[in-house]
C-alpha positions, -999 to +999 in steps of 0.1 A: +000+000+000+020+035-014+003+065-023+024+096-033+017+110-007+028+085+018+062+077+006+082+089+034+060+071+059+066+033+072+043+007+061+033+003+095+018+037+096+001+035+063-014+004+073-026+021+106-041+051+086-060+026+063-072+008+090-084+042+104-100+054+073-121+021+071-136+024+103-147+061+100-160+053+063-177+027+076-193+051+104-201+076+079-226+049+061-262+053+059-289+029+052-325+034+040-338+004+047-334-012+084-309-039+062-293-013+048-284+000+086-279-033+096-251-038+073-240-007+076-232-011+111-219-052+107-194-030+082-183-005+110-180-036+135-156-054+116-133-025+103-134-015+146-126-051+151-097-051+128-082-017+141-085-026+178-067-061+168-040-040+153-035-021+179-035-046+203-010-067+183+012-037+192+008-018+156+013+020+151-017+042+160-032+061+132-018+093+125-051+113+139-042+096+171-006+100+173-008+142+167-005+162+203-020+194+202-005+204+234+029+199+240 
């Protein structure tokens, strides 16, 4: 996984922000229909599933996570 933009970053933290960026797509999905919603929140269990096994595996946090705004 290498995006231009990402070049100078380890694969560890791509991976992390990946895993980030699933989980809040995933929350951002809306159903219609109560199947729809029902899916849509099935999606955002797994992709929370695999971030917190990630993390607990020892992985990088996602960049989001890792900025301090008060230092």
């Amino acid at each position: 996984m290498t995006y231009s933009s990402e070049i100078h970053r380890r694969p560890d933290e791509a991976h992390a922000d990946a895993l980030y960026d699933m989980l809040s797509d995933a929350l951002k999905e809306r159903g219609r229909t109560p199947a729809q919603r029902a899916r849509a929140q099935d999606n955002a269990d797994a992709a929370f599933s695999v971030l917190d096994m990630w993390l607990r595996s020892g992985g990088e946090l996602p960049t989001p996570w890792r900025r301090r705004p008060f230092t």
